[in-house]
C-alpha positions in Angstrom: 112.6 65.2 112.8 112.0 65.3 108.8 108.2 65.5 109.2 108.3 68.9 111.0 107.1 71.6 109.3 106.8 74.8 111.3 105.7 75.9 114.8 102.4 77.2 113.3 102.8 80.9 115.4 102.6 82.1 111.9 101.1 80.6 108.7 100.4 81.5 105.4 96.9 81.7 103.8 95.1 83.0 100.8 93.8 86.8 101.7 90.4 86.8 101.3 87.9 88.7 99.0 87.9 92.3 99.8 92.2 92.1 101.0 92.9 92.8 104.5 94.7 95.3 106.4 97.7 94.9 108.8 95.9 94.0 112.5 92.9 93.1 111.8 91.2 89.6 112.6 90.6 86.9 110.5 88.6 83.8 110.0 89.9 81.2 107.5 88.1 77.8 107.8 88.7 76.8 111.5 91.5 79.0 112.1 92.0 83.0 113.8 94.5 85.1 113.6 95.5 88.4 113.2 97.4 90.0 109.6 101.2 90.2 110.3 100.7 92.9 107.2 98.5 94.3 104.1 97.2 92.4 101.6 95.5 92.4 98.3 93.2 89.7 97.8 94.4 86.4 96.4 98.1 87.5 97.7 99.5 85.0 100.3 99.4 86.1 103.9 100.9 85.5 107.0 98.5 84.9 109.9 99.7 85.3 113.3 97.6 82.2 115.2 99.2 82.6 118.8 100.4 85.4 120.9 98.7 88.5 122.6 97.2 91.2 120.6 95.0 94.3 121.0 91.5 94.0 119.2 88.7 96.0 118.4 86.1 95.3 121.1 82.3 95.7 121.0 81.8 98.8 123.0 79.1 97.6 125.1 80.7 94.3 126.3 82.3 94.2 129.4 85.5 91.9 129.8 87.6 91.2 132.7 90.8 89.5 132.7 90.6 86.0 131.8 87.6 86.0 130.3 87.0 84.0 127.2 86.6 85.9 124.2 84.9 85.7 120.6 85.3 87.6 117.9 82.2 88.2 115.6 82.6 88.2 111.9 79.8 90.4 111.1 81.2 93.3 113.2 85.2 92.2 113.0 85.8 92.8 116.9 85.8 90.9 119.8 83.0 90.7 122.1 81.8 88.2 124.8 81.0 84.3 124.0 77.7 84.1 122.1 75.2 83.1 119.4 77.1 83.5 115.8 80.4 84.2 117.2 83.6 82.3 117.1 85.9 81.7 120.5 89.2 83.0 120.0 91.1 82.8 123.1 90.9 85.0 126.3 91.1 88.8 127.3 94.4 89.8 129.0 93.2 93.3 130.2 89.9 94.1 131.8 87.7 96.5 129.4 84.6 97.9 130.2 81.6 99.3 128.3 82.7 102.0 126.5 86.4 100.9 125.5 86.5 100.4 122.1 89.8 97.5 122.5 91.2 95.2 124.2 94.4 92.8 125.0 94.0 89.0 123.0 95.4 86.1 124.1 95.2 83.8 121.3 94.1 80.3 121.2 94.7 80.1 117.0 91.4 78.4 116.8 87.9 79.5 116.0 84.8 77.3 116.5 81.5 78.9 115.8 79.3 79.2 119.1 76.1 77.5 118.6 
C-alpha cells in the first residue's frame, strides 16, 4: 500500500535536553519507549515503542506478573499505576520490594494518570 510508512516498533525522535543513554525510558509527547542507543541532545533517536524490556523499578513497589505498569518521570523507573505517572504497558516477571528491575512489556503509549 503506498500510504504505509513503517510498523512503528521503532521510530525516530528528537533526543531530548540533557541526551539520553542506551536503555533508558523515555517520554516524548504521548509516546514511551526505550533508547535503541546513546544520544546527544538534538541528535535523532530511535525509540523502541513495543517489545519486552528490563526497567529500573521503584524498590519499594511490588509487581506481579501481569500487572499494569507506569513509569514515573521524576524518578525514570517503573513503579505501580499512580498519581503523576504515566502507564506504560505490563510487568512480565514478578518483582518484589527490594528488586531494583523488572521485565516490560510495552504498550508504546503513555497517558499521564490523573
Amino acid at each position: 500500500m503506498q500510504n504505509y510508512i513503517q510498523n512503528g516498533h521503532v521510530i525516530t525522535v528528537t533526543t531530548p535536553a540533557g541526551g539520553i543513554t542506551s536503555g533508558e525510558g523515555l517520554i516524548v509527547g504521548s509516546i514511551f519507549g526505550v533508547a535503541a542507543y546513546s544520544a546527544a541532545e538534538g541528535d535523532p533517536l530511535e525509540l523502541a515503542t513495543t517489545g519486552v524490556y528490563k526497567l529500573p523499578k521503584a524498590t519499594a513497589a511490588v509487581l506481579t506478573v501481569g500487572a499494569r505498569v507506569a513509569w514515573d518521570n521524576t524518578a525514570k523507573n517503573i513503579n505501580v499505576p499512580g498519581a503523576g505517572r504515566f502507564p506504560v504497558g505490563v510487568a512480565t516477571e514478578a518483582a518484589g520490594n527490594g528488586v531494583t528491575g523488572v521485565a516490560v512489556r510495552l504498550d508504546g503509549v503513555a497517558t499521564v494518570a490523573a
